[in-house]
ZADODREN-950521 format. One record per residue (C-alpha): residue in one letter; y, z, x. Coordinates in nm, 3 decimals, decimal comma. Layout:
BEGIN
dofi resn: a&y: Y&z: Z&x: X
...
//
This chain:
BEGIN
dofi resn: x&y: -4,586&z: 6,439&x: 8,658
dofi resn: x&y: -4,375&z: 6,446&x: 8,351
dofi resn: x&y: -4,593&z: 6,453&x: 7,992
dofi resn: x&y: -4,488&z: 6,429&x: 7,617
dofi resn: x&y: -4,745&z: 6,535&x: 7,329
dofi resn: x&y: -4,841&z: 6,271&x: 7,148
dofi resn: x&y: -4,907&z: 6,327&x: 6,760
dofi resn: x&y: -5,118&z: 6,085&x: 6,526
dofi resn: x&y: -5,004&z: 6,229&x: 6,192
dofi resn: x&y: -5,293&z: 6,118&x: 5,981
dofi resn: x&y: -5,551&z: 6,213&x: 6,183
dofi resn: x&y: -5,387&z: 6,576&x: 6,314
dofi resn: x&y: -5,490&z: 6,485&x: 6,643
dofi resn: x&y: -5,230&z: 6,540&x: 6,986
dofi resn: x&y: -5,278&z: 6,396&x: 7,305
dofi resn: x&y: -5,069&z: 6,423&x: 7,668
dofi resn: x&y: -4,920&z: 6,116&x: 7,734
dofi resn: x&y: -4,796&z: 6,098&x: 8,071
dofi resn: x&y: -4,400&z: 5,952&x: 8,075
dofi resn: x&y: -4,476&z: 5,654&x: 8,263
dofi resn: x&y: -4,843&z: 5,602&x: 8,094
dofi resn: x&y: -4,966&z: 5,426&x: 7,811
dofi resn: x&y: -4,956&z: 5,581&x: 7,424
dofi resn: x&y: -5,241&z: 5,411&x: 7,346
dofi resn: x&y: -5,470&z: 5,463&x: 7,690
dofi resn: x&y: -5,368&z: 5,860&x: 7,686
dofi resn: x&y: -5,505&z: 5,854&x: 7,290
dofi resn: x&y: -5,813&z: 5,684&x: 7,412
dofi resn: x&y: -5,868&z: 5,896&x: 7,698
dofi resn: x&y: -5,844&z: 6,213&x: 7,430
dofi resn: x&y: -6,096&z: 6,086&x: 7,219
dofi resn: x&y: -5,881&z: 5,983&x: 6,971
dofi resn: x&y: -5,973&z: 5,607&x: 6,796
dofi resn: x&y: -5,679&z: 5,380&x: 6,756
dofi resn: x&y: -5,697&z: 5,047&x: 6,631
dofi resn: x&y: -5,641&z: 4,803&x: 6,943
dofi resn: x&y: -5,785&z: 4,466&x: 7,071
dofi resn: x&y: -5,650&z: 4,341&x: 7,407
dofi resn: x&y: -5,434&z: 4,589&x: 7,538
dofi resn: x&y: -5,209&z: 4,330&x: 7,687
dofi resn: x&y: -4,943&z: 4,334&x: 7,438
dofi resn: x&y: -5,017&z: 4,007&x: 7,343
dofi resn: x&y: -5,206&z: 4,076&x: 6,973
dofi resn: x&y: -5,012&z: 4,311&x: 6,835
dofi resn: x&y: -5,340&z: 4,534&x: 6,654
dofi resn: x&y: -5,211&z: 4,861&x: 6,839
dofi resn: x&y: -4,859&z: 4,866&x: 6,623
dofi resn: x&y: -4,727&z: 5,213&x: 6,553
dofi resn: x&y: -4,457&z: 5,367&x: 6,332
dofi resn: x&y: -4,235&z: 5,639&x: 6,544
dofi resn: x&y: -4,172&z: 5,869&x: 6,312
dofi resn: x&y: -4,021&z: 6,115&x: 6,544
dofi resn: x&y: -3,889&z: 6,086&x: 6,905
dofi resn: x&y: -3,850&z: 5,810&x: 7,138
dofi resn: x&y: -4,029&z: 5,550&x: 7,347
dofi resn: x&y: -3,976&z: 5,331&x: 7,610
dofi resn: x&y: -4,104&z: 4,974&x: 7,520
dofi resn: x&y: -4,160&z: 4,856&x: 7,849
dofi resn: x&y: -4,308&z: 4,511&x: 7,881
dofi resn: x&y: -4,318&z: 4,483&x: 7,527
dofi resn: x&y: -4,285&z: 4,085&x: 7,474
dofi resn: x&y: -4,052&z: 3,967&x: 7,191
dofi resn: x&y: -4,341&z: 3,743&x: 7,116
dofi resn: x&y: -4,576&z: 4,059&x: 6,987
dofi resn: x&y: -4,332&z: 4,261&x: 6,917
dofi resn: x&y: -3,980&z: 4,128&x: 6,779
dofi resn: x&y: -3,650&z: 4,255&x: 6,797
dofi resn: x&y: -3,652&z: 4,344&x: 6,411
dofi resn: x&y: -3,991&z: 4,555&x: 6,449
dofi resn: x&y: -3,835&z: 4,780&x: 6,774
dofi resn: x&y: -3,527&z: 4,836&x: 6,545
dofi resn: x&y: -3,728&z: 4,940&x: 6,230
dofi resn: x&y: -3,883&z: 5,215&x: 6,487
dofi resn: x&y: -4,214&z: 5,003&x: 6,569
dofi resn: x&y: -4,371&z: 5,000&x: 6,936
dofi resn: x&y: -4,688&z: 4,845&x: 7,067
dofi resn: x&y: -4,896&z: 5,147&x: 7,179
dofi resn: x&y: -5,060&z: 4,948&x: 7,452
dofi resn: x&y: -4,716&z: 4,883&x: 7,608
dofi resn: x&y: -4,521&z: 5,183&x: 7,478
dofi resn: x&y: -4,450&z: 5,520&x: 7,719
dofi resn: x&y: -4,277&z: 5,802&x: 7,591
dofi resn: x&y: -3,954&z: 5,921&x: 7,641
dofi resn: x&y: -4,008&z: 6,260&x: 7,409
dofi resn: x&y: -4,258&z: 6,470&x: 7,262
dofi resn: x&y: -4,375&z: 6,168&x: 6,955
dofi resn: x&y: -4,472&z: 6,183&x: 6,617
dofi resn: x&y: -4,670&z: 5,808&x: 6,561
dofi resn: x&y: -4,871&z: 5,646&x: 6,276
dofi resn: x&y: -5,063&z: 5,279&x: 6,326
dofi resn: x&y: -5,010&z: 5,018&x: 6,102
dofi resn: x&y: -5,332&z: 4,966&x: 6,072
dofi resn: x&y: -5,548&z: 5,233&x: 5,855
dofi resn: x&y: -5,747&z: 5,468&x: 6,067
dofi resn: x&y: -6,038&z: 5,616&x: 5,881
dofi resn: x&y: -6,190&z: 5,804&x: 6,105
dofi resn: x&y: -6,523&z: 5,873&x: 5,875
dofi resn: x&y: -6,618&z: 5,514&x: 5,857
dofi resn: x&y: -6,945&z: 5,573&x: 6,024
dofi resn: x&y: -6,852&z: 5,340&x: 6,393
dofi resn: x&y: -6,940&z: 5,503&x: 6,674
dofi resn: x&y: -6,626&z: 5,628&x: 6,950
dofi resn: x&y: -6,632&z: 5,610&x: 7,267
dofi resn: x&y: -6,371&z: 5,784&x: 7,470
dofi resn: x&y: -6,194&z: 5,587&x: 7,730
dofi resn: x&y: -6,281&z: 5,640&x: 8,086
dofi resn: x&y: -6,260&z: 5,503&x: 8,474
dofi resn: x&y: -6,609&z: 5,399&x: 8,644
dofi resn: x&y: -6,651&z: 5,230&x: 8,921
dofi resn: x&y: -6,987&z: 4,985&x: 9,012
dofi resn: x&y: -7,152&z: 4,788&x: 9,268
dofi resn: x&y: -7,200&z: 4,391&x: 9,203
dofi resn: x&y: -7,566&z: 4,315&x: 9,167
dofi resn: x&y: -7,580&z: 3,972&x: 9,046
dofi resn: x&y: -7,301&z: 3,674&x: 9,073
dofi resn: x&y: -7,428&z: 3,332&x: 8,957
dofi resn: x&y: -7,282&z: 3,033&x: 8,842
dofi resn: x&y: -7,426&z: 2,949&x: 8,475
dofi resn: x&y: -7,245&z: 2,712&x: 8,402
dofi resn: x&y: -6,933&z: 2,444&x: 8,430
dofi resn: x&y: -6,639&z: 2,705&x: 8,588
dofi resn: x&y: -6,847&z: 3,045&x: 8,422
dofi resn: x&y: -6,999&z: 3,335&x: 8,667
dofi resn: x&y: -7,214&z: 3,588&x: 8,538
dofi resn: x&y: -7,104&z: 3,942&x: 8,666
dofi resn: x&y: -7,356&z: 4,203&x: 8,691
dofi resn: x&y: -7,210&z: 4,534&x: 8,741
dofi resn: x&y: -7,438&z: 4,839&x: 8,844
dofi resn: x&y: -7,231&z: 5,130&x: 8,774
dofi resn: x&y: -7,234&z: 5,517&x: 8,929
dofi resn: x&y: -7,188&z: 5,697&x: 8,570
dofi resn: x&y: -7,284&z: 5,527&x: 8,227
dofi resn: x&y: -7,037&z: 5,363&x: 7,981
dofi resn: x&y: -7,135&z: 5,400&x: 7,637
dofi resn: x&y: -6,996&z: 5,144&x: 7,442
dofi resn: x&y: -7,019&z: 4,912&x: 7,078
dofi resn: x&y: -7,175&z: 4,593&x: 7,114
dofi resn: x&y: -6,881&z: 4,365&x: 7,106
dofi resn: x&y: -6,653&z: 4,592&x: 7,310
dofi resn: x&y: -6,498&z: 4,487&x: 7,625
dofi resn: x&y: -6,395&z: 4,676&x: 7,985
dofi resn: x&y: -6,076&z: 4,609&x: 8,170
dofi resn: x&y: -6,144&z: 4,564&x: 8,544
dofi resn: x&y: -5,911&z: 4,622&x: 8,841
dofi resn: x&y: -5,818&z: 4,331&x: 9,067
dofi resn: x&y: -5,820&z: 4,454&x: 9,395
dofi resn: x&y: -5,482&z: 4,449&x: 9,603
dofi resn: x&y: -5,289&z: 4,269&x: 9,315
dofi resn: x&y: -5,167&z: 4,537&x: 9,047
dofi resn: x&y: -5,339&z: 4,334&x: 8,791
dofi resn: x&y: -5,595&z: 4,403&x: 8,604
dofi resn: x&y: -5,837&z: 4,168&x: 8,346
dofi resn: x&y: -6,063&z: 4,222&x: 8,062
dofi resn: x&y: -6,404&z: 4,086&x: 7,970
dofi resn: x&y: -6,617&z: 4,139&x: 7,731
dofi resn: x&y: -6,955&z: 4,311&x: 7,754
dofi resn: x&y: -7,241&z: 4,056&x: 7,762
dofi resn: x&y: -7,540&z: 4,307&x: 7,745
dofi resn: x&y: -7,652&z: 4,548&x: 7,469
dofi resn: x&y: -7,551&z: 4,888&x: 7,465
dofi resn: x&y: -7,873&z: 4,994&x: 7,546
dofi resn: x&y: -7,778&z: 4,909&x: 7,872
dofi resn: x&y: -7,496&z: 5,192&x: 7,965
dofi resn: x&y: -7,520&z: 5,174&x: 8,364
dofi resn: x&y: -7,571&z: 4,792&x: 8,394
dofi resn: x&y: -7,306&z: 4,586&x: 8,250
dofi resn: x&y: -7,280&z: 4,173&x: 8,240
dofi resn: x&y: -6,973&z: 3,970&x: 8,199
dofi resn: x&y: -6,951&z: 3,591&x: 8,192
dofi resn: x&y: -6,616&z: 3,510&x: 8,375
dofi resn: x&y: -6,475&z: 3,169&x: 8,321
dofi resn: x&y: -6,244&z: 3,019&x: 8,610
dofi resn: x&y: -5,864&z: 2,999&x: 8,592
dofi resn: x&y: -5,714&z: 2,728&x: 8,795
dofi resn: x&y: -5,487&z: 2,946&x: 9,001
dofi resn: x&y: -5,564&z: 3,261&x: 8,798
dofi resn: x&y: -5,540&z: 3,616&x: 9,000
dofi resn: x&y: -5,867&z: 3,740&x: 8,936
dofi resn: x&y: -6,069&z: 3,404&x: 8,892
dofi resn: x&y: -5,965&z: 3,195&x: 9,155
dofi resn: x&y: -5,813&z: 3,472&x: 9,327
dofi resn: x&y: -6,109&z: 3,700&x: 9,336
dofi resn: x&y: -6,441&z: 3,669&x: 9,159
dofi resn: x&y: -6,469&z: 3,272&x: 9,245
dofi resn: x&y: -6,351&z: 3,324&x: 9,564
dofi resn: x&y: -6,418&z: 3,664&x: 9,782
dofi resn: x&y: -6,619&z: 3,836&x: 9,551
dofi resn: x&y: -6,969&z: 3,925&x: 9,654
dofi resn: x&y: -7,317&z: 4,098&x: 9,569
dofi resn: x&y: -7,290&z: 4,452&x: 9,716
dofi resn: x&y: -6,897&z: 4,460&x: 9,628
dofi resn: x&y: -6,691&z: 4,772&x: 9,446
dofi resn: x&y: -6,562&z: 4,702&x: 9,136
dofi resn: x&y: -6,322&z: 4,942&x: 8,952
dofi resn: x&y: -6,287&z: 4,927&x: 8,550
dofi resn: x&y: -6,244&z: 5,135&x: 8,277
dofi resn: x&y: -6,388&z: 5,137&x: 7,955
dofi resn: x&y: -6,485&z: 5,048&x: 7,686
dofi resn: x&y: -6,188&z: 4,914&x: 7,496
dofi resn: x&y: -6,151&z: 4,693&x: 7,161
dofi resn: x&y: -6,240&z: 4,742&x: 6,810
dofi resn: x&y: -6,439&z: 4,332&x: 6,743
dofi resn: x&y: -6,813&z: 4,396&x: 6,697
dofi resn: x&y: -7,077&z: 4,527&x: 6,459
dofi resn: x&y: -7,117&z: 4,844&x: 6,545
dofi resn: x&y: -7,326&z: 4,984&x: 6,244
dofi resn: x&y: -7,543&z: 4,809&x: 5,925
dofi resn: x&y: -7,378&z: 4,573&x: 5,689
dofi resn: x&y: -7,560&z: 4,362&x: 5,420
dofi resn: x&y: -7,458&z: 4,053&x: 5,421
dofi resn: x&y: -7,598&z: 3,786&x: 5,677
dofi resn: x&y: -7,332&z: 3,705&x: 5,929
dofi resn: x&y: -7,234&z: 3,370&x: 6,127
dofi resn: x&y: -7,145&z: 3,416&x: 6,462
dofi resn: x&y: -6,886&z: 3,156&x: 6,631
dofi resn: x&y: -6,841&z: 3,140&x: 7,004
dofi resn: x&y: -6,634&z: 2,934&x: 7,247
dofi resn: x&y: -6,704&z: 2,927&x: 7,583
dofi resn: x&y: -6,757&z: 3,224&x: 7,728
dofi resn: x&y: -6,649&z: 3,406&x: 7,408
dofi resn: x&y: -7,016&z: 3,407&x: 7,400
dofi resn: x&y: -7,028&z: 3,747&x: 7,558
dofi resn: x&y: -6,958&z: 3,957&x: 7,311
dofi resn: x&y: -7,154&z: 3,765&x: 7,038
dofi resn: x&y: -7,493&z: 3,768&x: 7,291
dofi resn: x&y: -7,438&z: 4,180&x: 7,302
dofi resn: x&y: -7,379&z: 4,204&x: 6,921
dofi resn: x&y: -7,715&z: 3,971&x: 6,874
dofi resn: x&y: -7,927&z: 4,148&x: 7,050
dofi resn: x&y: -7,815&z: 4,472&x: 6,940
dofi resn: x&y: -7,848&z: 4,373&x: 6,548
dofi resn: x&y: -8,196&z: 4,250&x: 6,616
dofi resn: x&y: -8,320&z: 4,550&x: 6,766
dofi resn: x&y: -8,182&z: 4,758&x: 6,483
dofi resn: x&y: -8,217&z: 4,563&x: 6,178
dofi resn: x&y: -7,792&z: 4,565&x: 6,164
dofi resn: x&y: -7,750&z: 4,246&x: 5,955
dofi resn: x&y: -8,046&z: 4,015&x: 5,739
dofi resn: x&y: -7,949&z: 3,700&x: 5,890
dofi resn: x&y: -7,784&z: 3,609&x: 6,193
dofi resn: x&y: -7,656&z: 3,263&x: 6,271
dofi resn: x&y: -7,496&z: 3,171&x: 6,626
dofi resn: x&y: -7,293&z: 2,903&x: 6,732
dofi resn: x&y: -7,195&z: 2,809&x: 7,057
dofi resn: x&y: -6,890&z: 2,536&x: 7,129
dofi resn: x&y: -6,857&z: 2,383&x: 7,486
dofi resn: x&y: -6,766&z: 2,019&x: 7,546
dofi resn: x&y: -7,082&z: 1,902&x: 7,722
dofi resn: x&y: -7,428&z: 2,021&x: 7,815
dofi resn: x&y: -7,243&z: 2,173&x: 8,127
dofi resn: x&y: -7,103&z: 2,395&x: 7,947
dofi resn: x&y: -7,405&z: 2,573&x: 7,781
dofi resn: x&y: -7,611&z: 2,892&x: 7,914
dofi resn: x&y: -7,866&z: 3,108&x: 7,864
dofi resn: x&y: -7,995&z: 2,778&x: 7,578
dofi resn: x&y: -8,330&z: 2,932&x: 7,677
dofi resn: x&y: -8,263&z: 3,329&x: 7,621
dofi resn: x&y: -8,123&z: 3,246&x: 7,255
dofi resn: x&y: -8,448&z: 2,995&x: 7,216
dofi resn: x&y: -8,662&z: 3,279&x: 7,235
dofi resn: x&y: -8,508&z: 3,506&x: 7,026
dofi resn: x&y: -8,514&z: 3,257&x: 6,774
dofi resn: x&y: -8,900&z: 3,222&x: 6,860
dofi resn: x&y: -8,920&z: 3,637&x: 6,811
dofi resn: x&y: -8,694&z: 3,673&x: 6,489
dofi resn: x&y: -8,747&z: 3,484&x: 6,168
dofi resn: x&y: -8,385&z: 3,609&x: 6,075
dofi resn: x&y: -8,221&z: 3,448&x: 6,337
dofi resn: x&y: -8,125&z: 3,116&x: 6,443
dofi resn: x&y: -7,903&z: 2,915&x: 6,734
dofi resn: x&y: -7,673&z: 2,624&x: 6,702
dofi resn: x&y: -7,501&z: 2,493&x: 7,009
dofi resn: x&y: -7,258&z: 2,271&x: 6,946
dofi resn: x&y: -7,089&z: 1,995&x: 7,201
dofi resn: x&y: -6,792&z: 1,815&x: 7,137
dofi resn: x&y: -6,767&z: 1,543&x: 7,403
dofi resn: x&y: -7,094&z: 1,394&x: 7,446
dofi resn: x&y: -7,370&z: 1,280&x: 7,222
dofi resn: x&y: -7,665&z: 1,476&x: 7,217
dofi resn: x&y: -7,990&z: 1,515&x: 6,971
dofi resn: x&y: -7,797&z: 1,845&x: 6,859
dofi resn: x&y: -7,461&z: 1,884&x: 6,690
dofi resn: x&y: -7,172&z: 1,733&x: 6,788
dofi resn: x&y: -6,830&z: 1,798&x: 6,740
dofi resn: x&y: -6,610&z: 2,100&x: 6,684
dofi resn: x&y: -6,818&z: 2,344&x: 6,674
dofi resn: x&y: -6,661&z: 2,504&x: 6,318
dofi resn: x&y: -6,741&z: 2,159&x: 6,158
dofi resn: x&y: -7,050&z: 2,220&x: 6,227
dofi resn: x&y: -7,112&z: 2,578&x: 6,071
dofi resn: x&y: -6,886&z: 2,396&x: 5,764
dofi resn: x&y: -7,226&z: 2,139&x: 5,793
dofi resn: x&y: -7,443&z: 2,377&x: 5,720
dofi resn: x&y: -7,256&z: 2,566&x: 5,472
dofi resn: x&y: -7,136&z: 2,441&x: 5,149
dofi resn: x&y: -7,055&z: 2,787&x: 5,013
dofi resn: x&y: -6,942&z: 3,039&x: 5,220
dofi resn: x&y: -6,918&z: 3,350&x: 4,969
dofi resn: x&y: -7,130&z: 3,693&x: 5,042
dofi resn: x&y: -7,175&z: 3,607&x: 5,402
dofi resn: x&y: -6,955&z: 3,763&x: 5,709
dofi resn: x&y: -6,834&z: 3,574&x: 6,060
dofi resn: x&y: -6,732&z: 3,740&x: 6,395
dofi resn: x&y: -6,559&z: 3,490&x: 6,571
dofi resn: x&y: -6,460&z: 3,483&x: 6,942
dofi resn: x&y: -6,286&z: 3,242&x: 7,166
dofi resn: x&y: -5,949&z: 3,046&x: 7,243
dofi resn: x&y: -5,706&z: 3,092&x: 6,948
dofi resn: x&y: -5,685&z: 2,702&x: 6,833
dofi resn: x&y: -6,071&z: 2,766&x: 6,759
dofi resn: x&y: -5,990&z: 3,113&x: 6,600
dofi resn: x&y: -5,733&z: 2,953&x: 6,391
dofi resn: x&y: -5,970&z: 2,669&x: 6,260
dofi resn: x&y: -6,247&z: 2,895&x: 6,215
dofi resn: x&y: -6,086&z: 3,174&x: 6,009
dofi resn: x&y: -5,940&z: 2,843&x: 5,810
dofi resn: x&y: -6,291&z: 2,680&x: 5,773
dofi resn: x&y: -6,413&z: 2,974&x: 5,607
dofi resn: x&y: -6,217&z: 3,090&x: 5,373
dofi resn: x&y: -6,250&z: 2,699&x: 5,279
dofi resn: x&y: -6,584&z: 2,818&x: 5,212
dofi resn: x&y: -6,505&z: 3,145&x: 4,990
dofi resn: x&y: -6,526&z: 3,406&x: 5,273
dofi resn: x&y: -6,414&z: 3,668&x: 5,165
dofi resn: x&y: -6,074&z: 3,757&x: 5,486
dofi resn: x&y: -6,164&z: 4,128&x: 5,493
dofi resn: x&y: -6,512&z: 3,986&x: 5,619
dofi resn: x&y: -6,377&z: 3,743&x: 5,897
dofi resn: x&y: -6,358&z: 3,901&x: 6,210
dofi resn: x&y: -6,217&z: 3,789&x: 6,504
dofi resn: x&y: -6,162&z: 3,776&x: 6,881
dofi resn: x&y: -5,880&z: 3,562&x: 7,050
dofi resn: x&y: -5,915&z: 3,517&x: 7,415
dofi resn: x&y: -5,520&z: 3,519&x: 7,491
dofi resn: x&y: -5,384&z: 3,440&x: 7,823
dofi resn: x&y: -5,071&z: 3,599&x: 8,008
dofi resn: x&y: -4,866&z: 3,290&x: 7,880
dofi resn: x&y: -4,882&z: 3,493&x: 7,560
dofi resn: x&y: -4,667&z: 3,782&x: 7,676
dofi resn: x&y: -4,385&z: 3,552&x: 7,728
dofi resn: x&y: -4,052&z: 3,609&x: 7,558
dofi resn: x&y: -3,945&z: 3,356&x: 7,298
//
């Protein structure tokens, strides 16, 4: 098979990109960090400058990447294959001595050892795999939908403590390829998964300072429960504040798991929030109710994760508040509708 050297000028690092492969996945593979989130050319956080040779865009959507980028010479490198030996640069600053642990990118394969409903339309997905994954808490694995081509990516659940036993909390798609598909429908305990991982750049990988407030929606709860436990073993933050969102009770788990950790840590504390029934805990959306409990916003950090209308109002909410932007991080859950071209 055909394969183009790859060059990332400002870290001096090379890779072999195969021609029909990924620019991004072959950096990955090579232990070299990019900045990327889903992969799926639908958030546009993998961006690079060509500044020498060329590259087939692929499936590049017009809605990530417009027709004005791809003629200034920018590509998505999740989408992007080459067509020549490259010379690339991200958009995105790479310092590569910021202290976050890097994990190179790699295929595993696992046997399903727990599949339970936990709550309205949400599995949890217990993966037992043959070779560890190290991993950042926050991080997420893309796994392979058997017979369809596709493939989807979750979000770790569990700490990375845990390197050969992952957990995923899978929320149904009406119709959806590897929901409805798959995982709600055939999928089994004693099953073979295939995934590779770990991918992303949203979590808290090392100590910060300030306390943080952590914002889930549904099941972007995953990656918030692996970054809490995490911090609280290792004394990563002096405060942590989680909030869940669902509609109604139905759609709130493990209540009891984050109960006890607030019995166990004085620095931590849990908020679920419902907005569609009445309850003797918060109601409404669920960043109105973080805005409740904070007039002042200023020397504190969020990591947000969930759909992007709760993103959105979130990121809005607290720089209401003073956050400071460079503090608010994020997580969108984006769909394939996103990929469409406008």
């Amino acid at each position: 098979m055909t394969a183009h050297e790859v060059r990332i000028a400002a870290l001096d690092r090379v890779a072999e990109c195969p021609a029909d492969g990924s620019i991004l996945e072959a950096c990955l593979r090579e232990g070299i960090w990019l900045p990327h989130s889903c992969t799926q050319g639908t958030c546009g956080s993998c961006k690079m400058k060509v500044v020498e040779g060329e590259v087939d865009h692929r499936d590049s959507s017009e809605y990530t990447l417009t027709p004005e980028e791809r003629a200034a010479g920018i590509a998505l490198g999740c989408q992007a294959a080459p067509r020549s030996p490259l010379v690339l640069e991200p958009l995105e600053q790479v310092d590569p001595d910021d202290g976050v642990p890097r994990h190179p990118l790699r295929d595993h394969r696992g046997r399903v050892v727990v599949l339970d409903d936990i709550a309205r339309d949400i599995r949890r997905l217990v993966v037992e795999l043959d070779e560890p994954m190290a991993f950042n808490p926050g991080q997420c694995a893309e796994i392979l939908v058997p017979g369809s081509g596709a493939a989807r990516q979750y979000s770790m659940a569990n700490p990375p403590s845990e390197t050969r036993r992952l957990e995923f909390h899978v929320r149904r798609a009406p119709g959806g390829v590897a929901t409805d598909g798959w995982i709600f429908r055939d999928l089994r305990v004693g099953s073979t998964i295939e995934l590779k991982g770990p991918l992303g750049d949203f979590g808290m990988p090392v100590a910060q300072e300030e306390p943080a407030i952590l914002v889930a929606g549904g099941t972007g709860l995953a990656p918030l429960k692996s970054i809490a436990v995490h911090a609280l073993a290792h004394d990563l933050a002096p405060q942590l504040h989680l909030y869940h969102g669902g509609r109604t009770e139905q759609d709130l788990y493990d209540v009891e798991l984050f109960r006890e950790l607030e019995r166990e840590h004085a620095n931590f504390s849990y908020h679920p929030c419902l907005s569609e029934q009445d309850w003797t805990g918060a109601t409404g959306l669920v960043t109105d109710a973080v805005l409740a409990d904070f007039p002042s916003c200023r020397g504190l950090s969020a990591y947000l994760c969930g759909p992007p209308a709760m993103i959105e109002a979130g990121v809005k909410a607290l720089k209401r508040r003073r956050m400071a932007p460079r503090k608010i991080h994020r997580e969108e859950f984006l769909d394939t509708s996103h990929t469409a071209a406008v």
